[in-house]
C-alpha positions as a Markdown table, in Angstrom:
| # | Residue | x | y | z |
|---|---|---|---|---|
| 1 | Unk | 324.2 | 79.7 | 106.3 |
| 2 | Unk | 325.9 | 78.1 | 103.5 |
| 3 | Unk | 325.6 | 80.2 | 100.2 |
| 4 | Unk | 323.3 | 77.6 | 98.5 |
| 5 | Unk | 321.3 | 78.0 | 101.2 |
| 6 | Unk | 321.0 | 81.8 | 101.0 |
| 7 | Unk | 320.6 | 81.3 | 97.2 |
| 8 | Unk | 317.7 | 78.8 | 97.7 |
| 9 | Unk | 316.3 | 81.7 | 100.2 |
| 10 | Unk | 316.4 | 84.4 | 97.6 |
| 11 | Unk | 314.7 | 82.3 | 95.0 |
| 12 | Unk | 311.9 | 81.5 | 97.1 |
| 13 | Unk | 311.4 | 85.4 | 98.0 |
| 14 | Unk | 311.4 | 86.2 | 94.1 |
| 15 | Unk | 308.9 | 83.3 | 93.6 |
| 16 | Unk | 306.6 | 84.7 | 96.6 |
| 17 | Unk | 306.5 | 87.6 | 95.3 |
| 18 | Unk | 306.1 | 86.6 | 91.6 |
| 19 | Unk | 309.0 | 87.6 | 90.0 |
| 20 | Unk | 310.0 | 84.3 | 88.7 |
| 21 | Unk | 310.2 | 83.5 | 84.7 |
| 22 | Unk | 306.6 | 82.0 | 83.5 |
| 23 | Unk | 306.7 | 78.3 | 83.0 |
| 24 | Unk | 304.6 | 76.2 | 81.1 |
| 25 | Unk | 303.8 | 72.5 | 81.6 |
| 26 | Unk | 304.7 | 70.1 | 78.5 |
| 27 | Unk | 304.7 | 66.3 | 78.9 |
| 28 | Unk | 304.5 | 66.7 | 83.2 |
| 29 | Unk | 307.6 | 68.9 | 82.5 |
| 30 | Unk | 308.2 | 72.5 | 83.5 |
| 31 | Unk | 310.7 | 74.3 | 81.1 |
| 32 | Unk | 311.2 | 78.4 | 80.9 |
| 33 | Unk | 309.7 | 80.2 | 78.8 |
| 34 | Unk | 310.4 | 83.8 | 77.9 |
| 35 | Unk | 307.7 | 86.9 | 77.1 |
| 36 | Unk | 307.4 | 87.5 | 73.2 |
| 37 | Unk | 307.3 | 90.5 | 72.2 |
| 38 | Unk | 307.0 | 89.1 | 68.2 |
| 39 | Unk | 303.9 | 90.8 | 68.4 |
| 40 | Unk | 305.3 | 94.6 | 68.8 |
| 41 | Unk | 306.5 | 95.9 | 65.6 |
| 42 | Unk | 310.2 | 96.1 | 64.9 |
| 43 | Unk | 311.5 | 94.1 | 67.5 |
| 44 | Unk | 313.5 | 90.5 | 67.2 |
| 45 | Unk | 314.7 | 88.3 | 69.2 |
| 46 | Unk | 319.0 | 87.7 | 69.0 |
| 47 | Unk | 319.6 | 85.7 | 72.1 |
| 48 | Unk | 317.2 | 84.3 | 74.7 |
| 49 | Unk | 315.7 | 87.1 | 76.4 |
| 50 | Unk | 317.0 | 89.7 | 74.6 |
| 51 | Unk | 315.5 | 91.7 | 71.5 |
| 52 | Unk | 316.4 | 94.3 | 69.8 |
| 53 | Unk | 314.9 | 97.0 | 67.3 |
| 54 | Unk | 316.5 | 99.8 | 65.2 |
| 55 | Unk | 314.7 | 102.9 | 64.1 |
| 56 | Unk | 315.7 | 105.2 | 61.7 |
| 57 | Unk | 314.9 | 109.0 | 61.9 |
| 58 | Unk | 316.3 | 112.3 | 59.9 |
| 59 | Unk | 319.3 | 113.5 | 61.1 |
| 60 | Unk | 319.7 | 116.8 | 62.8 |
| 61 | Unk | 323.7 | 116.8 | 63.3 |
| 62 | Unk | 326.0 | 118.7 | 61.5 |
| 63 | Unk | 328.9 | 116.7 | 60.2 |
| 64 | Unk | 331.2 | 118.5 | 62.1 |
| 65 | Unk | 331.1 | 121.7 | 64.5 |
| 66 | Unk | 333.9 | 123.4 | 64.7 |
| 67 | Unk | 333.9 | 126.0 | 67.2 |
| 68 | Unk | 332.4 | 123.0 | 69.5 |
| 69 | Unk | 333.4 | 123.5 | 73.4 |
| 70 | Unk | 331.9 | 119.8 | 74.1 |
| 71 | Unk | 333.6 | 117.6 | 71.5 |
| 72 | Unk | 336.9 | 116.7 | 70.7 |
| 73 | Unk | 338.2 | 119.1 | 68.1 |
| 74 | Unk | 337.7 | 117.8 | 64.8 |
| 75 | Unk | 335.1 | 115.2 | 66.2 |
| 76 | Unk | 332.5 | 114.2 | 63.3 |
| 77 | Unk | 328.9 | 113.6 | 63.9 |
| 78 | Unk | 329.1 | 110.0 | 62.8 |
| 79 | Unk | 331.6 | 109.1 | 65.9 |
| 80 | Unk | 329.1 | 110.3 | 67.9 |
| 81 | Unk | 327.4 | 107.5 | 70.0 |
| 82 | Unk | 324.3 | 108.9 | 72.1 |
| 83 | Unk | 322.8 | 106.5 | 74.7 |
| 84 | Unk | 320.7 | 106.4 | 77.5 |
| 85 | Unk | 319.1 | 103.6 | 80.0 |
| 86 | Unk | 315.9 | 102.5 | 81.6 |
| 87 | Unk | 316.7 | 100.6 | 84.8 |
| 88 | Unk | 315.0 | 98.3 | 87.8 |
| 89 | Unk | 315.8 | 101.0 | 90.3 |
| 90 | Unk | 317.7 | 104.6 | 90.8 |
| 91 | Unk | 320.0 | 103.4 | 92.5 |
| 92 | Unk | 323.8 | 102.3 | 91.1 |
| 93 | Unk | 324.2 | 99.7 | 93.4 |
| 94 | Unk | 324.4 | 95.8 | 92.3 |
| 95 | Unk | 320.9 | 95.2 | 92.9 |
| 96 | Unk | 320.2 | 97.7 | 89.9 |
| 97 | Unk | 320.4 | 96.5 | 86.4 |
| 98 | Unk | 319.1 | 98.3 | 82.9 |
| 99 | Unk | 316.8 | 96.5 | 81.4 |
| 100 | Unk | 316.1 | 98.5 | 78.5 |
| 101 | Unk | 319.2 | 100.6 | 76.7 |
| 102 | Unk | 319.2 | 103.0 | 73.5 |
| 103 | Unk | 321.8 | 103.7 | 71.8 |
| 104 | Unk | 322.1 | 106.4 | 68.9 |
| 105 | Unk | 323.9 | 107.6 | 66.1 |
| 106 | Unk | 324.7 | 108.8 | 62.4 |
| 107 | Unk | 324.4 | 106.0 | 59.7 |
| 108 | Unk | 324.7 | 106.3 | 56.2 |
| 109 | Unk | 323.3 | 110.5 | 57.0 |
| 110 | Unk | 320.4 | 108.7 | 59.1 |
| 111 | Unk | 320.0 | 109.1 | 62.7 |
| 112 | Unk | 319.5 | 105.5 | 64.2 |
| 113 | Unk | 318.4 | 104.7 | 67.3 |
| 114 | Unk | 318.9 | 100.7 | 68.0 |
| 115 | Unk | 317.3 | 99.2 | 71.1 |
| 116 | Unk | 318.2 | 96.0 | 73.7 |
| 117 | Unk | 315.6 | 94.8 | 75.2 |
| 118 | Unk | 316.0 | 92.9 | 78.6 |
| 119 | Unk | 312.8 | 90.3 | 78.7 |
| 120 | Unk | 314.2 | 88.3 | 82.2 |
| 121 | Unk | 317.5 | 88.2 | 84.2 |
| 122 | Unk | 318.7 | 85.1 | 82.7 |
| 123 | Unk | 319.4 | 87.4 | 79.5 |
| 124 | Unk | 321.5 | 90.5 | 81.1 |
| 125 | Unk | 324.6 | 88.8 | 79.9 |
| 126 | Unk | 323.9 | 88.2 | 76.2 |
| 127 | Unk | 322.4 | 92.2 | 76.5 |
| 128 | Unk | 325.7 | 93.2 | 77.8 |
| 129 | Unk | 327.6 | 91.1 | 75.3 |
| 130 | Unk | 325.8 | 93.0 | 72.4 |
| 131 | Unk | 326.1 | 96.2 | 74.0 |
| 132 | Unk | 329.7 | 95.6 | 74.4 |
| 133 | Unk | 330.0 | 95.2 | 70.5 |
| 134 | Unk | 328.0 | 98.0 | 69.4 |
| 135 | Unk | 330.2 | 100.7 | 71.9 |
| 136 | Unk | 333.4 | 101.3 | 70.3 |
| 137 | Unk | 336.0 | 102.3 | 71.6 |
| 138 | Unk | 337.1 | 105.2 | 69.5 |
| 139 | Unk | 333.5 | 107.3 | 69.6 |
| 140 | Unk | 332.7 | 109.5 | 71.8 |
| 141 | Unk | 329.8 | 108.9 | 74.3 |
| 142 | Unk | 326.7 | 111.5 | 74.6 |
| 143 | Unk | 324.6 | 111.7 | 77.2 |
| 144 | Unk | 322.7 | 113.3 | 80.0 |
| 145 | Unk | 323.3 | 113.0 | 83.8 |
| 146 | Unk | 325.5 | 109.7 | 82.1 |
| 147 | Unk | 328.5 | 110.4 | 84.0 |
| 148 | Unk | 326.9 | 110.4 | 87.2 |
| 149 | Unk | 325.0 | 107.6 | 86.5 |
| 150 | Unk | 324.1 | 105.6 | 83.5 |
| 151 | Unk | 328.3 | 105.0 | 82.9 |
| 152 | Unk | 328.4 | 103.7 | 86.4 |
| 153 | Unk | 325.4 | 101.5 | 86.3 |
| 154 | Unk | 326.7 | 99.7 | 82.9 |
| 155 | Unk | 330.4 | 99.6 | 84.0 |
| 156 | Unk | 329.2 | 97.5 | 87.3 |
| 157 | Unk | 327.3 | 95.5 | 85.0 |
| 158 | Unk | 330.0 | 94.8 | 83.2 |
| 159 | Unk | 332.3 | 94.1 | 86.2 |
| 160 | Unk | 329.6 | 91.9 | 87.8 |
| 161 | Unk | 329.4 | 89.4 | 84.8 |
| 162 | Unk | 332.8 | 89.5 | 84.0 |
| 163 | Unk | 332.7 | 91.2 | 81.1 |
| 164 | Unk | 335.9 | 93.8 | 80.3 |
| 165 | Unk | 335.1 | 97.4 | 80.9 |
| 166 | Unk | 336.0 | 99.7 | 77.7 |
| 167 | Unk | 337.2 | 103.0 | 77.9 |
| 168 | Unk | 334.7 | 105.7 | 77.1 |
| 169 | Unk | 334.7 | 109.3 | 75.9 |
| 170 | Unk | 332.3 | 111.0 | 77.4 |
| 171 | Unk | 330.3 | 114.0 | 76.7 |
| 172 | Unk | 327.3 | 114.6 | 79.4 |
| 173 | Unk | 325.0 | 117.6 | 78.2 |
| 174 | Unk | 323.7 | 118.0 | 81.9 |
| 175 | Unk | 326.3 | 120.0 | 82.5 |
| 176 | Unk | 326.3 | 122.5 | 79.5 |
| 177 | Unk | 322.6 | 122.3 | 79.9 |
| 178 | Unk | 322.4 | 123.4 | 83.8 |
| 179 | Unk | 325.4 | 126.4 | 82.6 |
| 180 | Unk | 322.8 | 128.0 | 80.2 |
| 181 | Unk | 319.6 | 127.2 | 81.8 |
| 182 | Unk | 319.4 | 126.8 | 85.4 |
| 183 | Unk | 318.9 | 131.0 | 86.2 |
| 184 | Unk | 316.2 | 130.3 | 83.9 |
| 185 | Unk | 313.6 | 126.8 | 84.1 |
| 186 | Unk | 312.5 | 125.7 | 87.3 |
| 187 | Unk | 314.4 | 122.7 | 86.5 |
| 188 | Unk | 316.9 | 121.0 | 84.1 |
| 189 | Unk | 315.0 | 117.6 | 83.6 |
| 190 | Unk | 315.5 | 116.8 | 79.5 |
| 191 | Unk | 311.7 | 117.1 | 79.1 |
| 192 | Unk | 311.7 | 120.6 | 80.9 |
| 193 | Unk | 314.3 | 121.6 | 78.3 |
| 194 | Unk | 312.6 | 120.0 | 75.6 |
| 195 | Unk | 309.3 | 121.6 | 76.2 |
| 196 | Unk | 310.5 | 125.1 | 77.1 |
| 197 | Unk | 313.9 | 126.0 | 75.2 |
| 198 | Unk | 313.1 | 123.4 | 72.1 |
| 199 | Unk | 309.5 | 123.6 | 71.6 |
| 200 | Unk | 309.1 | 119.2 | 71.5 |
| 201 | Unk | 305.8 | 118.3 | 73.3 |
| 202 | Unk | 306.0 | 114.9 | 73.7 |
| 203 | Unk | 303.3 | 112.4 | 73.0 |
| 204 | Unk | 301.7 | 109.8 | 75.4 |
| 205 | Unk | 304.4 | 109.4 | 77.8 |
| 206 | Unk | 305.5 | 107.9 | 81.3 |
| 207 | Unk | 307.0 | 109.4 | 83.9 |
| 208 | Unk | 310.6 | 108.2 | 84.4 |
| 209 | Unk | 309.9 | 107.3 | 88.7 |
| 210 | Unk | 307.1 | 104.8 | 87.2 |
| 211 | Unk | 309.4 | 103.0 | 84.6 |
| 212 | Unk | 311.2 | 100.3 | 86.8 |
| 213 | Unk | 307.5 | 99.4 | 88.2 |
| 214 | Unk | 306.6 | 98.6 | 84.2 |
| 215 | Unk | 309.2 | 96.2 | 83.8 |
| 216 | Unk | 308.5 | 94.4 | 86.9 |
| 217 | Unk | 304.6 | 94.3 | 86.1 |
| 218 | Unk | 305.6 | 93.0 | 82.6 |
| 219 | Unk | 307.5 | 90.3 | 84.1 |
| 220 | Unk | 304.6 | 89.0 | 85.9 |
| 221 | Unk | 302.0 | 89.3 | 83.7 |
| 222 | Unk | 303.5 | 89.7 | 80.1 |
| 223 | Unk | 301.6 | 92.7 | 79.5 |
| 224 | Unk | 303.1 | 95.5 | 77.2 |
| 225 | Unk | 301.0 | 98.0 | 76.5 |
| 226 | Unk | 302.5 | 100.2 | 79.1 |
| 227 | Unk | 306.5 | 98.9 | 78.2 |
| 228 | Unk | 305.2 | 100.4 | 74.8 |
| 229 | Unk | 305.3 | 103.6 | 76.5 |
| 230 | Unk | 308.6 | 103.1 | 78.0 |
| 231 | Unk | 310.1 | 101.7 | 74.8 |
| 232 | Unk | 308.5 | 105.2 | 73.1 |
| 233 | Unk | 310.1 | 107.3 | 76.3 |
| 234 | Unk | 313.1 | 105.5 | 75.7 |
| 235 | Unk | 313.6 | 106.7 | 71.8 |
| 236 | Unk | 312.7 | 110.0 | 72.9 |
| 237 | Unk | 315.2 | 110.7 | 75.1 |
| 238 | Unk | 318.1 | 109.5 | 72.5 |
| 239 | Unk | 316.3 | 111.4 | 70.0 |
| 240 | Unk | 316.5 | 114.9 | 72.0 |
| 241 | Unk | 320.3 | 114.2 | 73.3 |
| 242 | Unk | 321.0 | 114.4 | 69.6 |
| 243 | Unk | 318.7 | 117.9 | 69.1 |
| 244 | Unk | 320.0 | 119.3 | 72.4 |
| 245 | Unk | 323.7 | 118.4 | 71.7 |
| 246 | Unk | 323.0 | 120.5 | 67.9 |
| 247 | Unk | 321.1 | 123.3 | 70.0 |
| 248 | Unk | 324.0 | 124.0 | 72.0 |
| 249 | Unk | 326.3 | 123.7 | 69.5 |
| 250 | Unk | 324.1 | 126.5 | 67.9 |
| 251 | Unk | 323.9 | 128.8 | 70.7 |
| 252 | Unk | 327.8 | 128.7 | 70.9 |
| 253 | Unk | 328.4 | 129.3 | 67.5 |
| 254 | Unk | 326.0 | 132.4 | 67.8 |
| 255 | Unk | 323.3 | 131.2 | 65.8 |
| 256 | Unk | 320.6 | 130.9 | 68.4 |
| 257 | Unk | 319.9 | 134.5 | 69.6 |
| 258 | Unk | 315.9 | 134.0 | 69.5 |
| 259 | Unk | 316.8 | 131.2 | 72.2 |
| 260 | Unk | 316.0 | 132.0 | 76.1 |
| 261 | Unk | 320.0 | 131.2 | 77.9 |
| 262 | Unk | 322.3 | 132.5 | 80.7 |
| 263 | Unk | 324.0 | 134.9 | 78.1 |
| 264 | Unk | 326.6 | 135.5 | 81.2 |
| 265 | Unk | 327.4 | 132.1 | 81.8 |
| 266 | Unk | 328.0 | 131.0 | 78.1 |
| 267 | Unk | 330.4 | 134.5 | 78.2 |
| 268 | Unk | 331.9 | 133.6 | 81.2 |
| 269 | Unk | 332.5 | 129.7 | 79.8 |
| 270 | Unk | 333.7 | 131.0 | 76.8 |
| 271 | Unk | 336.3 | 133.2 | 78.5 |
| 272 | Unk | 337.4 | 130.0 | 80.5 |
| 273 | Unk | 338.3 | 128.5 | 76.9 |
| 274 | Unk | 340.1 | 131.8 | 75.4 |
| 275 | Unk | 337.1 | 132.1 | 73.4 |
| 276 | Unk | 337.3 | 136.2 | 72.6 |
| 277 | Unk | 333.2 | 135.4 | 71.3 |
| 278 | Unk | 332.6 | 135.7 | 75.4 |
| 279 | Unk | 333.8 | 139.6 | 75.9 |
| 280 | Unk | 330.7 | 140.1 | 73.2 |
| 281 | Unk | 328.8 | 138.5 | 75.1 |
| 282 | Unk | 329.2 | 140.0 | 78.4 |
| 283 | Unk | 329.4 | 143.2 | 77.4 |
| 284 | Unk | 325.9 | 142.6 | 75.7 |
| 285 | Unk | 324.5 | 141.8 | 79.2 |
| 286 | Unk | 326.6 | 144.6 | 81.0 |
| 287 | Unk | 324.7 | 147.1 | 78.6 |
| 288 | Unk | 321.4 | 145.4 | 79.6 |
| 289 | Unk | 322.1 | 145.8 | 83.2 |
| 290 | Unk | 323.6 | 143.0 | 84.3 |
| 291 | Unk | 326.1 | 143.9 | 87.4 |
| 292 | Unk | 327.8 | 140.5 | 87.5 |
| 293 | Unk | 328.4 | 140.2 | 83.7 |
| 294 | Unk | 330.4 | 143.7 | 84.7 |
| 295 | Unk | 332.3 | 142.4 | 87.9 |
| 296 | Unk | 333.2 | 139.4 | 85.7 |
| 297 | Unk | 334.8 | 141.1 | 82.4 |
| 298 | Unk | 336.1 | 144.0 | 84.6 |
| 299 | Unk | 338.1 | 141.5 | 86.7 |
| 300 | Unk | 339.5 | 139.6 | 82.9 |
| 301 | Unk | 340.3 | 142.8 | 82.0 |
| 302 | Unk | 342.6 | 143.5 | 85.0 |
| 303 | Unk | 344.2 | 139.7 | 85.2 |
| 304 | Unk | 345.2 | 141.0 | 82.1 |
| 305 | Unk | 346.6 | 144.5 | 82.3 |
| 306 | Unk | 344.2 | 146.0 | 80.5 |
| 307 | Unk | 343.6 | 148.8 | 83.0 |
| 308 | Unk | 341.6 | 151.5 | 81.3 |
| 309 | Unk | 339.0 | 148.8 | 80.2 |
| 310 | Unk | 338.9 | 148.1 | 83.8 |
| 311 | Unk | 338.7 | 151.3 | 85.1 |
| 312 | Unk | 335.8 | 152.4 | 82.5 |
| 313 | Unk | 333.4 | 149.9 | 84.0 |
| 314 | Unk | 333.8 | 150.2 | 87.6 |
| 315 | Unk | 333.0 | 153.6 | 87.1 |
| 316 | Unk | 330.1 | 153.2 | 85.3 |
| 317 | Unk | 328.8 | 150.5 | 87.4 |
| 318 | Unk | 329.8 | 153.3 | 90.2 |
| 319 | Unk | 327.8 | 156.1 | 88.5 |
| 320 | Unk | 325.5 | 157.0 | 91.9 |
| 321 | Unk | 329.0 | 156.3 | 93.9 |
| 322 | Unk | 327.4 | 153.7 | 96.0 |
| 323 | Unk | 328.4 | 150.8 | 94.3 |
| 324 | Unk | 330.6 | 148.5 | 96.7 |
| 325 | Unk | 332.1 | 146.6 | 94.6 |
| 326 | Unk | 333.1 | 149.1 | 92.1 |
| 327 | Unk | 334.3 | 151.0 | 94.9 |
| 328 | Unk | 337.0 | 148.8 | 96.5 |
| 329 | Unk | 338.2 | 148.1 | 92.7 |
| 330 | Unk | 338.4 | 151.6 | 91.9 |
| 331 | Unk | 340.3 | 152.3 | 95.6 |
| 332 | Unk | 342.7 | 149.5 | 95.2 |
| 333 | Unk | 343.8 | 151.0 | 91.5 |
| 334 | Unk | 344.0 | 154.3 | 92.9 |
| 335 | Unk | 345.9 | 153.3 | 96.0 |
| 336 | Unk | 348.1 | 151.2 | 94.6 |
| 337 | Unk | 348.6 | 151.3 | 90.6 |
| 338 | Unk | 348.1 | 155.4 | 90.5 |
| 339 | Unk | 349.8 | 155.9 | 94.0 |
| 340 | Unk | 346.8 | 158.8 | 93.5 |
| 341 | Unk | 345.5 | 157.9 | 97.8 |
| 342 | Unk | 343.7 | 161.1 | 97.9 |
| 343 | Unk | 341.4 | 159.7 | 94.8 |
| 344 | Unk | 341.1 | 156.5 | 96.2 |
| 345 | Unk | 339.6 | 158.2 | 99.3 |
| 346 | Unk | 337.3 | 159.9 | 97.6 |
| 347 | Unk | 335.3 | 156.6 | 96.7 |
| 348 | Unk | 335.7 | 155.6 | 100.1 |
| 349 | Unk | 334.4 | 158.2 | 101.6 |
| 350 | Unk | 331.2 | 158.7 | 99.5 |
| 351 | Unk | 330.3 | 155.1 | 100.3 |
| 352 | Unk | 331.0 | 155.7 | 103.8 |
| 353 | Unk | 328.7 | 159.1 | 104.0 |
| 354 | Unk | 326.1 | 157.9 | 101.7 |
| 355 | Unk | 322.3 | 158.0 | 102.1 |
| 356 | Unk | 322.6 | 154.0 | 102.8 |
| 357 | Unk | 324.9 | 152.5 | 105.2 |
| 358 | Unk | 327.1 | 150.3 | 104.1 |
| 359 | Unk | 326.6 | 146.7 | 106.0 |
| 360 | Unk | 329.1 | 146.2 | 109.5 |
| 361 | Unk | 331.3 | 143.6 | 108.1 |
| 362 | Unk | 331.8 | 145.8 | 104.4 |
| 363 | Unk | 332.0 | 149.6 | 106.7 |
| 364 | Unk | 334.8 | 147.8 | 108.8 |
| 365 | Unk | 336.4 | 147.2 | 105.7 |
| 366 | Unk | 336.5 | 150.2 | 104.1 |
| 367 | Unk | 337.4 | 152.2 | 107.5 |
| 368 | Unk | 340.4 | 150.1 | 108.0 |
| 369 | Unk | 341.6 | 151.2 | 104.0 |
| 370 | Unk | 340.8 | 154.3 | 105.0 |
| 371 | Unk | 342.8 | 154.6 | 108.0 |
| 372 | Unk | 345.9 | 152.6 | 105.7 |
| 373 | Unk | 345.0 | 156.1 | 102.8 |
| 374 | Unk | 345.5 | 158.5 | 105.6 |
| 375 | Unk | 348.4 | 156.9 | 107.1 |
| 376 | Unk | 349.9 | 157.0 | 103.2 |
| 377 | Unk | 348.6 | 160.7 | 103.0 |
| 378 | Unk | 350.7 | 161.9 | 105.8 |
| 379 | Unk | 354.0 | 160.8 | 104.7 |
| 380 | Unk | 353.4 | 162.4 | 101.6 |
| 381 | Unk | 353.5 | 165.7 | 103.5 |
């Protein structure tokens, strides 16, 4: 099959299943003509099947964060590009193209949210070509679950209509957002986050698995009272990345302590960066009870020497004596920092005879250091 031929074959399988562009009849002619949406407020057309609208909002960035863990250091709010898509499938593959993109950021101290608008395929390169000039190079690039996907979608976009991919600085808040609150939602969608950790309750809204079905619909029939509610989804989401990226910016500065979050994960991040902020913090949640908060900071304390500090919590986590983990720690430091064995097999052995077995695998274990203790013991004598 030639490839006009298999061209010619797809065409008629779009038409059949009426996902052509309408036509109109004028003079025994049949000439395109592209959806309006002249009628919607806001929006203008700037190149055949494309529109575009900008809406301006209050802006909830700081000009700068300075203690941020996500940004660049030094990185100013209006560098700051936030953008998400709406796309014909969920897929990144080449049969998968956005059709509706938002892209915000800080103008003139305004948060503004501009949006392309895909009306029919014919238009995805003029789209593209406008989204390629409003993406600079030198911002930095918000968004959520973008690396994964949205980045990928646009860059074979890009590829697929010849258009140069630019380089991109990206920031995805999934990430930061699963770190601090996936011990705690049910899930980490954007709206579960909005609705439970930010207190937004959205308006009339559409679910994002019904969204490619609304452009397809609108396509065939023209109809955009429900591509209302996508364009309205759309703004939203921009709109939160900017409120979720200042909320965690918040929380890391230790200015959001009414705020539900994995206190032991931001302490244990922290750490990771040589941000002393995160021993506060995980001693906070060792004094609430937290074990793992304890077997974390007790472990930084040893990588770094800082033995007593070490030795203080295993003990207290070991305060019945049946703590295993606190155990072996304590054994090792005994056996072979103190050189004190007898001490070290004094932990053992109150693990070993205590009113709850130990499991196989962790008794094995600790008989085989015992045996090594009493082995050690002997020569002594």
């Amino acid at each position: 099959m030639s490839r006009r031929d298999a061209l010619a074959g797809r065409l008629a399988r779009l038409k059949k299943d009426g996902l052509s562009p309408p036509v109109k009849k004028t003079h025994g002619k049949v000439i395109n003509q592209p959806f309006k949406l002249s009628h919607l407020d806001g929006w203008s057309e700037i190149s055949p099947y494309v529109w575009k609208k900008t809406v301006s909002y209050e802006n909830p960035l700081n000009e700068v964060y300075p203690q941020s863990l996500l940004l660049p250091q030094e990185t100013r709010s209006d560098n700051l590009i936030f953008y998400d898509t709406e796309t014909t499938g969920l897929s990144t593959g080449a049969g998968t193209i956005p059709f509706l993109i938002g892209i915000g950021c800080v103008n003139d101290r305004r948060f503004e949210i501009t949006q392309l608008f895909l009306a029919d395929y014919p238009g995805e390169i003029h789209l593209l070509e406008e989204l390629n000039r409003l993406f600079r190079e030198d911002a930095v690039f918000v968004s959520y679950n973008g690396k994964t996907y949205d980045s990928h979608l646009i860059n074979t976009r890009f590829l697929m209509n010849g258009l140069r991919v630019k380089k991109r600085q990206e920031v995805d808040l999934l990430y930061t957002s699963r770190r601090l609150w996936k011990n705690i939602l049910d899930n980490c969608r954007l709206g579960t986050i909005e609705k439970e950790i930010m207190s937004i309750t959205r308006g009339p809204d559409i679910p994002g698995a019904e969204i490619p079905d609304v452009w397809f619909d609108f396509l065939k029939t023209g109809d955009t009272e429900k591509l209302e509610r996508v364009f309205s989804h759309n703004l939203q989401d921009i709109y939160s990345l900017s409120l979720l990226l200042h909320q965690i910016e918040e929380i890391i500065e230790g200015k959001a302590s009414h705020l539900s979050y994995d206190r032991f994960s931001l302490g244990r991040t922290l750490l990771f960066h040589n941000r002393h902020e995160g021993i506060n913090l995980l001693q906070q949640e060792l004094d609430r009870g937290n074990r793992k908060a304890g077997e974390f900071l007790s472990l930084y304390w040893k990588r770094h020497g800082e033995w007593d500090k070490s030795v203080a919590i295993w003990q207290r986590m070991n305060h019945r004596g049946y703590h295993y983990f606190s155990v072996e720690e304590l054994a090792k430091f005994y056996e072979h920092k103190a050189k004190d064995y007898r001490e070290a097999l004094k932990y053992i052995d109150k693990i070993l005879k205590g009113p709850v077995p130990p499991a196989q695998e962790i008794r094995e274990k600790l008989i085989h250091r015992k045996k090594r203790l009493l082995l050690k013991l002997e020569k002594e004598v």
